[in-house]
C-alpha positions as a Markdown table, in Angstrom:
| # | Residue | x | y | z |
|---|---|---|---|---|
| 1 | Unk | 75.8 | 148.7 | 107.5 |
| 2 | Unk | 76.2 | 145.9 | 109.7 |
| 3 | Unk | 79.2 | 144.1 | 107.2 |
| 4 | Unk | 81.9 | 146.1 | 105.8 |
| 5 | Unk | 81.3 | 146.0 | 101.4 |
| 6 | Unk | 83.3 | 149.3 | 100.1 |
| 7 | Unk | 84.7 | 152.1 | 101.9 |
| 8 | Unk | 84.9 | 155.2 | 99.1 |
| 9 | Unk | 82.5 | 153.9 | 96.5 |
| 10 | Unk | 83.8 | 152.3 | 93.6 |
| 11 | Unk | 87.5 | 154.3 | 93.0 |
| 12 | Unk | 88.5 | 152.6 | 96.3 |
| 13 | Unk | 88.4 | 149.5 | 94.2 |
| 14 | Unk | 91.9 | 146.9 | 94.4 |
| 15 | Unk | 92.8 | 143.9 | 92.5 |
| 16 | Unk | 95.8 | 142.8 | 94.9 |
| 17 | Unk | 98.2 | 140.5 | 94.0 |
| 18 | Unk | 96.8 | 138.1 | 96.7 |
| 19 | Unk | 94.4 | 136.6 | 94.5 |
| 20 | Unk | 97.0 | 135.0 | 92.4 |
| 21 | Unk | 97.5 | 132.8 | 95.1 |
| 22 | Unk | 93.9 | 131.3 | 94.7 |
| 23 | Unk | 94.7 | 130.3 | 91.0 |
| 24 | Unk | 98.1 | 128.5 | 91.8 |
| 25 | Unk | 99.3 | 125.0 | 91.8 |
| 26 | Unk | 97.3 | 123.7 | 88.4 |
| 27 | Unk | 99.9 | 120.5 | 88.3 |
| 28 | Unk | 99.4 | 119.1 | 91.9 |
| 29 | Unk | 95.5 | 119.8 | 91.0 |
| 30 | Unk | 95.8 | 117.6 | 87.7 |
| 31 | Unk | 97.3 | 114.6 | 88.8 |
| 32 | Unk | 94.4 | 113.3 | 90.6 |
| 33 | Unk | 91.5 | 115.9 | 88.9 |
| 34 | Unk | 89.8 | 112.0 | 87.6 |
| 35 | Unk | 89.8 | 110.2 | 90.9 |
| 36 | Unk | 89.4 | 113.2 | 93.3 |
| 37 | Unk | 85.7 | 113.6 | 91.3 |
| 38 | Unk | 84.9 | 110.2 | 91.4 |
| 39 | Unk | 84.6 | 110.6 | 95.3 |
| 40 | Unk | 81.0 | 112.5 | 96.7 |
| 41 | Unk | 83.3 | 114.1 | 98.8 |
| 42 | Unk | 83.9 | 116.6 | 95.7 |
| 43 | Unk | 80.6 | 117.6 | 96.5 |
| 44 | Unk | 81.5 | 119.4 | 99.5 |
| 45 | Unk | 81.7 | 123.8 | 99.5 |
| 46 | Unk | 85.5 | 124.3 | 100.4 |
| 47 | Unk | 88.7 | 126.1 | 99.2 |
| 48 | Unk | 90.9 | 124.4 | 96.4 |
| 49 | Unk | 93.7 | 125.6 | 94.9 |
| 50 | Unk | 93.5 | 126.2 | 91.1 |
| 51 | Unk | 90.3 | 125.4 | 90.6 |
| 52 | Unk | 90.3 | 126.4 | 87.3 |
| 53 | Unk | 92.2 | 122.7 | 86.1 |
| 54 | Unk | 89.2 | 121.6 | 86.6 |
| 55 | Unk | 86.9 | 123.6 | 84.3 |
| 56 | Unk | 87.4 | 122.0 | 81.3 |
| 57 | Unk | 85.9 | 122.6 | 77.6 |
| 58 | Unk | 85.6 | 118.4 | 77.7 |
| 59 | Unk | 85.5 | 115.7 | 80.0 |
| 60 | Unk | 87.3 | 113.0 | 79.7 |
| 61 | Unk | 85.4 | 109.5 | 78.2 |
| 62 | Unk | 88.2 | 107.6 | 79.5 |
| 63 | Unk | 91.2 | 106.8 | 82.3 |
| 64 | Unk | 94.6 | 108.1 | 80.8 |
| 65 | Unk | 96.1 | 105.1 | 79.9 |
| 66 | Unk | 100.1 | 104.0 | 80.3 |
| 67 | Unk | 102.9 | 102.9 | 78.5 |
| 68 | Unk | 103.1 | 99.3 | 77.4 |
| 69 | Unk | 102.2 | 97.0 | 75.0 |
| 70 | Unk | 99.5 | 93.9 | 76.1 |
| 71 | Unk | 99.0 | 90.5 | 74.4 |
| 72 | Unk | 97.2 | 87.5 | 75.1 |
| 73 | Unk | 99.7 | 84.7 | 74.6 |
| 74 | Unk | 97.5 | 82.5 | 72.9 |
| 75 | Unk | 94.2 | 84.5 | 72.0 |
| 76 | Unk | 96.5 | 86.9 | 69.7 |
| 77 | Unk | 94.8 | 89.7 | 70.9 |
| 78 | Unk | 97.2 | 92.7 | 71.2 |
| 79 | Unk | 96.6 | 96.6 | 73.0 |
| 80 | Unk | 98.9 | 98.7 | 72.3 |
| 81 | Unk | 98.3 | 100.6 | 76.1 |
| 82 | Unk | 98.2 | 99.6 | 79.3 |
| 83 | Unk | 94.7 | 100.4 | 80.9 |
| 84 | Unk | 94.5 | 102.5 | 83.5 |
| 85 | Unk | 93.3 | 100.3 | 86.5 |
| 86 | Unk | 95.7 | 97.7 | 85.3 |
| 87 | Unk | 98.5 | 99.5 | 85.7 |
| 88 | Unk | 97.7 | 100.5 | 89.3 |
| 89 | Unk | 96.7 | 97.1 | 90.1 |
| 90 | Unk | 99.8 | 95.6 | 89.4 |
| 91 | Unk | 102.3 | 99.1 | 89.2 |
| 92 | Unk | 105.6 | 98.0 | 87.2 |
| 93 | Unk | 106.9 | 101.3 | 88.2 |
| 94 | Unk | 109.2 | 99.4 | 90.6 |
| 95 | Unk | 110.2 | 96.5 | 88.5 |
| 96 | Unk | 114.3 | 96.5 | 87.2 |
| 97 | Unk | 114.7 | 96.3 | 83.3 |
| 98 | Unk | 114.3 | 92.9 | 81.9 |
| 99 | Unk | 112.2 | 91.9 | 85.0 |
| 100 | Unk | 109.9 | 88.8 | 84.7 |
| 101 | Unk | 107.0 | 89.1 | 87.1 |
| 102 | Unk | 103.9 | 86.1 | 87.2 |
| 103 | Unk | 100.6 | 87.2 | 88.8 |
| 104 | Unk | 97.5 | 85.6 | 89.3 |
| 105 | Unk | 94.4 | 88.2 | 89.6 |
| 106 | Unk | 90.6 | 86.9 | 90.8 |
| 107 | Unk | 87.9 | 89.4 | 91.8 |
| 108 | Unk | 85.8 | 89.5 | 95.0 |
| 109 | Unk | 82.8 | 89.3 | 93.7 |
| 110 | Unk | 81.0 | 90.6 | 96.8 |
| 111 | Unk | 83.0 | 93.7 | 96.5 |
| 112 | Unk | 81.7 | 96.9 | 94.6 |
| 113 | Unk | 83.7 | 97.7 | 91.5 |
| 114 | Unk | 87.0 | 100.1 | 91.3 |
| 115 | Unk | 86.0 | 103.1 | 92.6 |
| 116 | Unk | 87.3 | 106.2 | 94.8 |
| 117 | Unk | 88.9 | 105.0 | 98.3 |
| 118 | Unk | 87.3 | 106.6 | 101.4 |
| 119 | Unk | 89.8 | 107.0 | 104.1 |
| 120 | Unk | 92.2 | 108.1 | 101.6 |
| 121 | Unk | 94.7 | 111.0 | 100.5 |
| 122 | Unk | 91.9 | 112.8 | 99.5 |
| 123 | Unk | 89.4 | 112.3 | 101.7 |
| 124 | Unk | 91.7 | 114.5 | 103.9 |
| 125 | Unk | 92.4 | 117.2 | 101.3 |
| 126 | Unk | 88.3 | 118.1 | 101.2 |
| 127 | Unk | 87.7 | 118.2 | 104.9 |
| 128 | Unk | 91.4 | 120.6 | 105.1 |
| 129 | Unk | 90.0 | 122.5 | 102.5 |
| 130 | Unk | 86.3 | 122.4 | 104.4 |
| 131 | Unk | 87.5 | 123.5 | 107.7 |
| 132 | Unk | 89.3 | 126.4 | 106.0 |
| 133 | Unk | 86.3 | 127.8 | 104.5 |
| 134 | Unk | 83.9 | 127.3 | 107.1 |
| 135 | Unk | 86.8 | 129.7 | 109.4 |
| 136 | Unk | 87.3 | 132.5 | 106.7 |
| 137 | Unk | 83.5 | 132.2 | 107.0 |
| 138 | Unk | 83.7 | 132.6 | 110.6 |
| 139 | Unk | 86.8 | 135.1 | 110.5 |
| 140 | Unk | 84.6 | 137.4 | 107.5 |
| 141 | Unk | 81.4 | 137.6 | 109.7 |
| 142 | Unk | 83.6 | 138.5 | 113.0 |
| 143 | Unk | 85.8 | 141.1 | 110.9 |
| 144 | Unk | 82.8 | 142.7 | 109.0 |
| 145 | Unk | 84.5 | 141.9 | 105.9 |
| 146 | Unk | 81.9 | 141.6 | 103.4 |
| 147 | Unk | 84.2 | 141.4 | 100.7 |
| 148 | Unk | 86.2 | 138.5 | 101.9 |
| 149 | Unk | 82.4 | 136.7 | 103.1 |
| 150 | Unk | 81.6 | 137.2 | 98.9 |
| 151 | Unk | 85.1 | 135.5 | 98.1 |
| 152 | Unk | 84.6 | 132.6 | 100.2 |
| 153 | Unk | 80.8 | 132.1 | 99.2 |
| 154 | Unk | 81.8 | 132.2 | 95.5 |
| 155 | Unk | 85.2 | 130.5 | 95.9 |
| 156 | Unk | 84.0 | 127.6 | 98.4 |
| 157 | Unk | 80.8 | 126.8 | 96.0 |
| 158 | Unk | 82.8 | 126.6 | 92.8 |
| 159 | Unk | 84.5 | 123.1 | 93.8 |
| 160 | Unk | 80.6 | 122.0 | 94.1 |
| 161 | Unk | 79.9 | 123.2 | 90.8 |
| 162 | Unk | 82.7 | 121.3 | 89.3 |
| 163 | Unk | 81.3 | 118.4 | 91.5 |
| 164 | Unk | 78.3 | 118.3 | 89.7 |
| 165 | Unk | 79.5 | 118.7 | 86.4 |
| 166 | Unk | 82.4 | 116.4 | 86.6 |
| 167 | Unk | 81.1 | 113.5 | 88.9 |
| 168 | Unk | 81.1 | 109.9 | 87.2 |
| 169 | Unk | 81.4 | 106.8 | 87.6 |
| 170 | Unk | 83.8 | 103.9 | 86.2 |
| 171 | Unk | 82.2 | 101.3 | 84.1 |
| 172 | Unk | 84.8 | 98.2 | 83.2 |
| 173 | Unk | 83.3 | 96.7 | 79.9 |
| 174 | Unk | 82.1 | 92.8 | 81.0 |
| 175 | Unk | 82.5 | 89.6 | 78.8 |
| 176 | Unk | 78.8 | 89.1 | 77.4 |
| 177 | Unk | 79.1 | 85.9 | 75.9 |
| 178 | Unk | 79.0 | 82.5 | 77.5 |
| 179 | Unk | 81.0 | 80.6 | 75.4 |
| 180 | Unk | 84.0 | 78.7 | 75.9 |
| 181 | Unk | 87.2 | 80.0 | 74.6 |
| 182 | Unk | 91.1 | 79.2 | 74.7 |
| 183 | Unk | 92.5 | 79.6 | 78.2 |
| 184 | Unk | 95.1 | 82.4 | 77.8 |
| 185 | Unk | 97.4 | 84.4 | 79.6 |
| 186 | Unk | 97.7 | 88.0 | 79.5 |
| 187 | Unk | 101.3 | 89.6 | 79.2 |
| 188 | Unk | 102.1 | 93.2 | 79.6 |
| 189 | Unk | 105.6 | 94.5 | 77.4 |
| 190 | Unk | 107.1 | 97.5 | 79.5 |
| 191 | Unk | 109.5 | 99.6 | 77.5 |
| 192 | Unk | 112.0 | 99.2 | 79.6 |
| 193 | Unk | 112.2 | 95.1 | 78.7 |
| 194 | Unk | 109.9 | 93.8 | 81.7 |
| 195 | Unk | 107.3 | 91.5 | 81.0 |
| 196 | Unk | 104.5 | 91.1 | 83.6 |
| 197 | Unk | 102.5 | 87.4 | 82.9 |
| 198 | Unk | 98.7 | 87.6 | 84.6 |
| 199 | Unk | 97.2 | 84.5 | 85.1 |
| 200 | Unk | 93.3 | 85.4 | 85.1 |
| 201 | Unk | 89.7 | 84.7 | 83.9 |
| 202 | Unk | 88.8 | 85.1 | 80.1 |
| 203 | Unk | 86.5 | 87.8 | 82.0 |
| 204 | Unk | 89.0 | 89.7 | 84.0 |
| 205 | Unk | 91.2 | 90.0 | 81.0 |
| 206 | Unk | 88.7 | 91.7 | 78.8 |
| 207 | Unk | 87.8 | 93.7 | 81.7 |
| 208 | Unk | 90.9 | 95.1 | 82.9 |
| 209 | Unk | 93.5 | 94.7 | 79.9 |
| 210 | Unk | 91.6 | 94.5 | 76.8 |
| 211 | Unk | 88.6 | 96.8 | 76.9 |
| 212 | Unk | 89.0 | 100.6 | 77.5 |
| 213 | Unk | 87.4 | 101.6 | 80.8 |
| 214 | Unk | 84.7 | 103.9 | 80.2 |
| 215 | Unk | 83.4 | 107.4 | 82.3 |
| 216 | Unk | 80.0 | 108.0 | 82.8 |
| 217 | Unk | 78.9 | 111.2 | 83.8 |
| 218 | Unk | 75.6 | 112.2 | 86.1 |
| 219 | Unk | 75.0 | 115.2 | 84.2 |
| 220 | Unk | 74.9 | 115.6 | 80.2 |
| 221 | Unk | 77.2 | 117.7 | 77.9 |
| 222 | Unk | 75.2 | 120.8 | 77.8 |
| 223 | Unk | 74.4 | 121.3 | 81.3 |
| 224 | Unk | 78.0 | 120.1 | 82.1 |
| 225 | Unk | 78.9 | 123.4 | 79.8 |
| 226 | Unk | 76.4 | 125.5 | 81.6 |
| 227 | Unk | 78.0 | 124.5 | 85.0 |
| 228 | Unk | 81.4 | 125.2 | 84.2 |
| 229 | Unk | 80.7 | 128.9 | 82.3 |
| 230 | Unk | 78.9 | 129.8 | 85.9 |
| 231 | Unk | 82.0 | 128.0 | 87.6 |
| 232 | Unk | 84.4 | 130.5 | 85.7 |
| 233 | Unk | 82.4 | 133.5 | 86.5 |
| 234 | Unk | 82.3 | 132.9 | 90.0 |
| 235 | Unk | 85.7 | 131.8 | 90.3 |
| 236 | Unk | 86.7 | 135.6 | 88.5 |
| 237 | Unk | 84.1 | 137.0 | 90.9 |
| 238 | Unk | 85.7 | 135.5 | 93.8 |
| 239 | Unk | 89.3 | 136.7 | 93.0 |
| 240 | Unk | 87.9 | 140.4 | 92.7 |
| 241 | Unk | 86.2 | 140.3 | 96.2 |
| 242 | Unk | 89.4 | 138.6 | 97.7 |
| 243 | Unk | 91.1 | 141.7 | 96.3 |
| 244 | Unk | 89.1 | 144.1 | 97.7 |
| 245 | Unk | 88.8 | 141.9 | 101.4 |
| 246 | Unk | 90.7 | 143.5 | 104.3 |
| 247 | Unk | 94.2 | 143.2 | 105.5 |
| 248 | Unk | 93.5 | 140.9 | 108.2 |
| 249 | Unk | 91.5 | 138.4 | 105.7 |
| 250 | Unk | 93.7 | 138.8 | 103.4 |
| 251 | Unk | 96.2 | 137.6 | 104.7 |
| 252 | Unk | 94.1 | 134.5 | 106.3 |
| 253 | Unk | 93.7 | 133.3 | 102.7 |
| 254 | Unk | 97.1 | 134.1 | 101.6 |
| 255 | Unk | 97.7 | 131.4 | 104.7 |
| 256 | Unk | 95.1 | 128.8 | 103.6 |
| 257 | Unk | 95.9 | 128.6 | 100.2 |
| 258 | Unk | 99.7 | 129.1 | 100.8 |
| 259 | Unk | 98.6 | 125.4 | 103.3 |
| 260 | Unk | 96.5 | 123.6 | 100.7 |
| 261 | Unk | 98.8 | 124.0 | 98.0 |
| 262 | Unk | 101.4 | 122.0 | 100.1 |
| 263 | Unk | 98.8 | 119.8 | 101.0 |
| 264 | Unk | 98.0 | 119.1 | 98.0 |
| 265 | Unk | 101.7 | 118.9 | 96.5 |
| 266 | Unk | 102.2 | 116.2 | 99.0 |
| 267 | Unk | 98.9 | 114.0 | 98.1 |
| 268 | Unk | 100.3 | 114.3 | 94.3 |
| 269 | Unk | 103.8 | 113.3 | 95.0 |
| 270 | Unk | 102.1 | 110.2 | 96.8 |
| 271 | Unk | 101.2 | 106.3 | 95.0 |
| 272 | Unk | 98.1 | 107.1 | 93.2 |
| 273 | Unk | 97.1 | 103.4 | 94.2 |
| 274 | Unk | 96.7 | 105.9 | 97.8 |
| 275 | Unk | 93.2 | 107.7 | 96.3 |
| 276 | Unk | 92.2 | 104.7 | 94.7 |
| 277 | Unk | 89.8 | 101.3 | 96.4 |
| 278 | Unk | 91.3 | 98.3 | 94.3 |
| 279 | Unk | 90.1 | 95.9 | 96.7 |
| 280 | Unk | 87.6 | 94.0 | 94.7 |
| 281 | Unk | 90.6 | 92.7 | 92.6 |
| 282 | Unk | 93.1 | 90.0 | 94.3 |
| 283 | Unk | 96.5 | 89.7 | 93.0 |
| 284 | Unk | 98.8 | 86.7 | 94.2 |
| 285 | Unk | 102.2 | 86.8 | 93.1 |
| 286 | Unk | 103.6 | 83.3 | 91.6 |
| 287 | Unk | 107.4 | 83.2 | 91.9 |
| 288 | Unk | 109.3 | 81.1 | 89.4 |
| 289 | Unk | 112.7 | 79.5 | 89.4 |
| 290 | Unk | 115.6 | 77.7 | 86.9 |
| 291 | Unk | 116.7 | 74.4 | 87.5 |
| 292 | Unk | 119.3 | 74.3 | 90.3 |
| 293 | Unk | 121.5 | 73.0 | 86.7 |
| 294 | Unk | 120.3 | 76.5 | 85.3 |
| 295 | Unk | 120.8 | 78.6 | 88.3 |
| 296 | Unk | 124.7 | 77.6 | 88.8 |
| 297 | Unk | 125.4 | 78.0 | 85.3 |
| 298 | Unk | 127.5 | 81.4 | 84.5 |
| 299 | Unk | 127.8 | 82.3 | 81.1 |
| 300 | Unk | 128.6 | 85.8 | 79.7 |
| 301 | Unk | 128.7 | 87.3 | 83.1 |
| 302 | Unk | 125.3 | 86.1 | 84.6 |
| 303 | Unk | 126.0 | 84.5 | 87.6 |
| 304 | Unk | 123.3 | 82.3 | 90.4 |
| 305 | Unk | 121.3 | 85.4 | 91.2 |
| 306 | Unk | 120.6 | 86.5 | 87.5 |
| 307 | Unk | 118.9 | 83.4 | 86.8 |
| 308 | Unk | 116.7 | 83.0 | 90.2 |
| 309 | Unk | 113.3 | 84.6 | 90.7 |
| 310 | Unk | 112.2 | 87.8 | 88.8 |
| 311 | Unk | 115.4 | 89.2 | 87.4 |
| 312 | Unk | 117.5 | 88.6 | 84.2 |
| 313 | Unk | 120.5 | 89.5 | 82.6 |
| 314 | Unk | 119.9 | 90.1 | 79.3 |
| 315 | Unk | 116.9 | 90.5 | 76.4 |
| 316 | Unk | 117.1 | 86.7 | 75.6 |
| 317 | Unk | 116.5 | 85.6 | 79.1 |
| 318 | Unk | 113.7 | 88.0 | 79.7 |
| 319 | Unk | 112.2 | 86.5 | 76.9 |
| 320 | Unk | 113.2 | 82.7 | 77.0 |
| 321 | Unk | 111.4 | 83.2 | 81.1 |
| 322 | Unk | 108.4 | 84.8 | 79.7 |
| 323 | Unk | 107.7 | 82.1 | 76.8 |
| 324 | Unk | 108.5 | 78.9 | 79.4 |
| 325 | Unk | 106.2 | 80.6 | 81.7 |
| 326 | Unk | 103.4 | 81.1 | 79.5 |
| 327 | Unk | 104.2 | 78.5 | 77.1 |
| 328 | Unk | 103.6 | 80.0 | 73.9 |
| 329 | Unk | 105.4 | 82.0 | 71.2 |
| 330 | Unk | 102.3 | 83.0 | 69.6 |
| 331 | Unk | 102.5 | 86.7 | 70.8 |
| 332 | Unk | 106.3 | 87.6 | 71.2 |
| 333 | Unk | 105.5 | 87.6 | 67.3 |
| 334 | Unk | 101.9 | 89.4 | 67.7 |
| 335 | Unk | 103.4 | 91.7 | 69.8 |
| 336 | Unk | 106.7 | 91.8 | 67.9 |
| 337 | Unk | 109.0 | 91.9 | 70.6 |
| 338 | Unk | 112.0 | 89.6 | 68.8 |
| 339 | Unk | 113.3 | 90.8 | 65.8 |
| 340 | Unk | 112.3 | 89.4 | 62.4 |
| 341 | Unk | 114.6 | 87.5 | 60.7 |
| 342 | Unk | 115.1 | 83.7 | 60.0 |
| 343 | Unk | 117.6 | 83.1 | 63.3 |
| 344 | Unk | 115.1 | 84.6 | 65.4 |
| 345 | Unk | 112.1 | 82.4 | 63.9 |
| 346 | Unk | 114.2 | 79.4 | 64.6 |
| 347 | Unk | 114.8 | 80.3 | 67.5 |
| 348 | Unk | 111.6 | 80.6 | 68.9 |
| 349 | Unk | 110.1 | 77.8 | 67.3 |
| 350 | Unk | 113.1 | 75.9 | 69.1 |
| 351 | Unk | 111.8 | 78.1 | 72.4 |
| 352 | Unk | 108.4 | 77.1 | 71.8 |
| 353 | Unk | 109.0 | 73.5 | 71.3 |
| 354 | Unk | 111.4 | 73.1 | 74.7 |
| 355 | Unk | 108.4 | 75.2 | 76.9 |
| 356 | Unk | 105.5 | 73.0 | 75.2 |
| 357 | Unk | 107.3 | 69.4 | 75.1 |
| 358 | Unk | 109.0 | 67.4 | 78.1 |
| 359 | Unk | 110.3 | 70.3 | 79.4 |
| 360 | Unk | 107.5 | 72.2 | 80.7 |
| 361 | Unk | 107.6 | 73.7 | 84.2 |
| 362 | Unk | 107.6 | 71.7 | 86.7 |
| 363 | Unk | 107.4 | 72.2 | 90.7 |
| 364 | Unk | 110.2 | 71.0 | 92.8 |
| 365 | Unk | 109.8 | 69.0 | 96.4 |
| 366 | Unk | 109.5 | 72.9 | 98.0 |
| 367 | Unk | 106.5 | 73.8 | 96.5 |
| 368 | Unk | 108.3 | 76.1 | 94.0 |
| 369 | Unk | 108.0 | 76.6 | 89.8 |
| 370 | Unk | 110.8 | 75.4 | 88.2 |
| 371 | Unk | 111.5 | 76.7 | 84.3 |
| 372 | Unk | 112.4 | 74.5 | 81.8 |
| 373 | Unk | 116.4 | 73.8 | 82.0 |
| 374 | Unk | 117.5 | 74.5 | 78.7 |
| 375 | Unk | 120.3 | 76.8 | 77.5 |
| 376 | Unk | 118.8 | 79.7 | 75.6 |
| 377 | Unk | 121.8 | 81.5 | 74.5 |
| 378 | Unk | 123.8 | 79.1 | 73.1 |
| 379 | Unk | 120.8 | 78.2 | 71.3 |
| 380 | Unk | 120.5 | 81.2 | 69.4 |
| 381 | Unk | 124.0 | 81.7 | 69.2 |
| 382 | Unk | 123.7 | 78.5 | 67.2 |
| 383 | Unk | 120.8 | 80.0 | 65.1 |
| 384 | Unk | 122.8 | 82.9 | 64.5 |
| 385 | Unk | 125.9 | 81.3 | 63.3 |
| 386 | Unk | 123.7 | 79.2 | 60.8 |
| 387 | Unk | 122.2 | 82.1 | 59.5 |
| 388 | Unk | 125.5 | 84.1 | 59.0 |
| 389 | Unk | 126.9 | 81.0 | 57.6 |
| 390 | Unk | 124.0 | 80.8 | 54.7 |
| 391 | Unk | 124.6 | 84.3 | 54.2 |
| 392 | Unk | 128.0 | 83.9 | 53.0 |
């Protein structure tokens, strides 16, 4: 025979342990299983580690959302997630606790929507994974090994079968109606006491905070199924045959796969902002300031820096920055992030008055936002004293 299949008939047959290595590395695979089959590129015959991750019973109808609590400071609408795309467009990860960060986002609208980016991460992990099937290929056909040809046939064409099954597109929900409505901000709660402010459209925040984004597949349930049982059997097909390959290819996959898995632990350990193209949305940061009166006070410890730019001290000035700046109290009690009792309702009626009355922000001679100068702790120092008083 002109290609090597079985020497001995069938009692010659091996499962080595070599195969396993085809099957590792499910978590690098996972972290961007979504995005990577967003791309066409999925499309494309080539080795991948654990391709099993990716045979699932169900696709997803939805981005994996993040942790967070949203509210629109004067619409009183609340989510209690951060969407997907909204948390790689602005990525808090970075920000210290009790940070108050103030962005404005606009779209391009001659842009295409969110999608997959093209000279990205993973761009590079399909052709790597390409060019090493198309040389076992190569390396099979010069060696005679028919048994190592049969893995990578089967192996290489189970990422396309997964490519088929799983490819979608990302549909953000649009505003439908025309009609005028409230101008509000939208403000994202971070657990660890941050508060991002986004200064945007009445469209952009049902789009991106308010709205779930939503997967639509190419291919339907059932033949999505079908895919993925013929994806399984080929993939258990393909482990077999690399078991039984030769020495020489054997150890040529053992090499490739022992490459991609590093290649692919290194694309997961990298920004996932990497794989995706964002560029439709612009996002302009807005810094904000105290009064220079503010900024030299030091009470409790806080000194210039604390009460300058983005970071704060303590709970109370996260929150006293994150009302002056959006000028409403309506959803730190929507979104319940001040405690509820009778000092704290003073309180913010007292915080709401000084942010909404002749102390809003102002801008200075340099072009910067100043916050309202008003001292927020002894304020509800005072409301706490009265309340401990009337207790008595």
């Amino acid at each position: 025979m002109l290609l090597h299949w079985l020497d001995g008939g069938f009692n010659k047959l091996q499962l080595d342990i070599v195969g396993f290595l085809a099957i590792l590395g499910e978590s690098s695979v996972l972290v961007n299983a979504q995005v990577s089959t967003l791309s066409s590129l999925f499309l494309l015959p080539r080795l991948i580690p654990a391709p099993q991750a990716l045979i699932r019973t169900a696709r997803p109808e939805r981005l994996a959302p993040s942790t967070g609590r949203v509210a629109g400071s004067k619409s009183g609408l609340v989510v209690d997630t951060v969407n997907h795309v909204a948390h790689l467009l602005h990525d808090w990860n970075g920000l210290p606790a009790y940070s108050v960060r103030c962005q404005r986002v606009t779209r391009d609208t001659d842009k295409p929507g969110v999608t997959a980016r093209i000279l990205g991460p993973l761009t590079f992990l399909s052709i790597l994974g390409c060019l090493m099937s198309t040389a076992l290929l190569v390396l099979s056909i010069i060696e005679r090994d028919g048994m190592a040809l049969l893995a990578t046939i089967l192996l290489s064409l189970v990422s396309t079968l997964i490519g088929i099954g799983s490819g979608w597109s990302l549909i953000l929900k649009q505003r439908l109606a025309t009609r005028k409505v409230p101008e509000s901000d939208v403000v994202i709660v971070y657990p660890n006491g941050s508060y991002l402010i986004v200064k945007c459209s009445e469209e952009i925040a049902r789009e991106l905070y308010f709205a779930p984004e939503e997967c639509i597949y190419r291919v339907e349930p059932t033949t999505y199924r079908v895919l993925s049982l013929i994806a399984t059997i080929m993939l258990m097909f393909g482990v077999i045959c690399l078991g039984n390959a030769g020495l020489t290819l054997q150890v040529c996959f053992a090499a490739a796969y022992l490459i991609l898995n590093a290649a692919y632990w290194t694309v997961a350990a990298l920004p996932q902002q990497w794989n995706w193209d964002l560029s439709c949305f612009c996002v302009q940061t807005i810094p904000y300031y105290t009064s220079e009166e503010n900024g030299t006070r030091e009470e409790n410890g806080a000194s210039k820096e604390d009460f300058t730019g983005e970071k704060s001290k303590s709970f109370t000035m996260a929150l006293w920055k994150a009302i002056a700046i959006t000028q409403s109290t309506e959803w730190v009690i929507n979104a319940r992030r001040a405690p509820q009792n009778d000092a704290w309702r003073r309180w913010l009626k007292e915080a709401g008055s000084m942010a909404n009355t002749g102390h809003k922000t102002e801008t200075d001679k340099a072009g910067r936002n100043l916050l309202p100068d008003w001292d927020f702790d002894k304020a509800l120092t005072s409301c706490l004293e009265e309340s401990a008083e009337q207790a008595v």
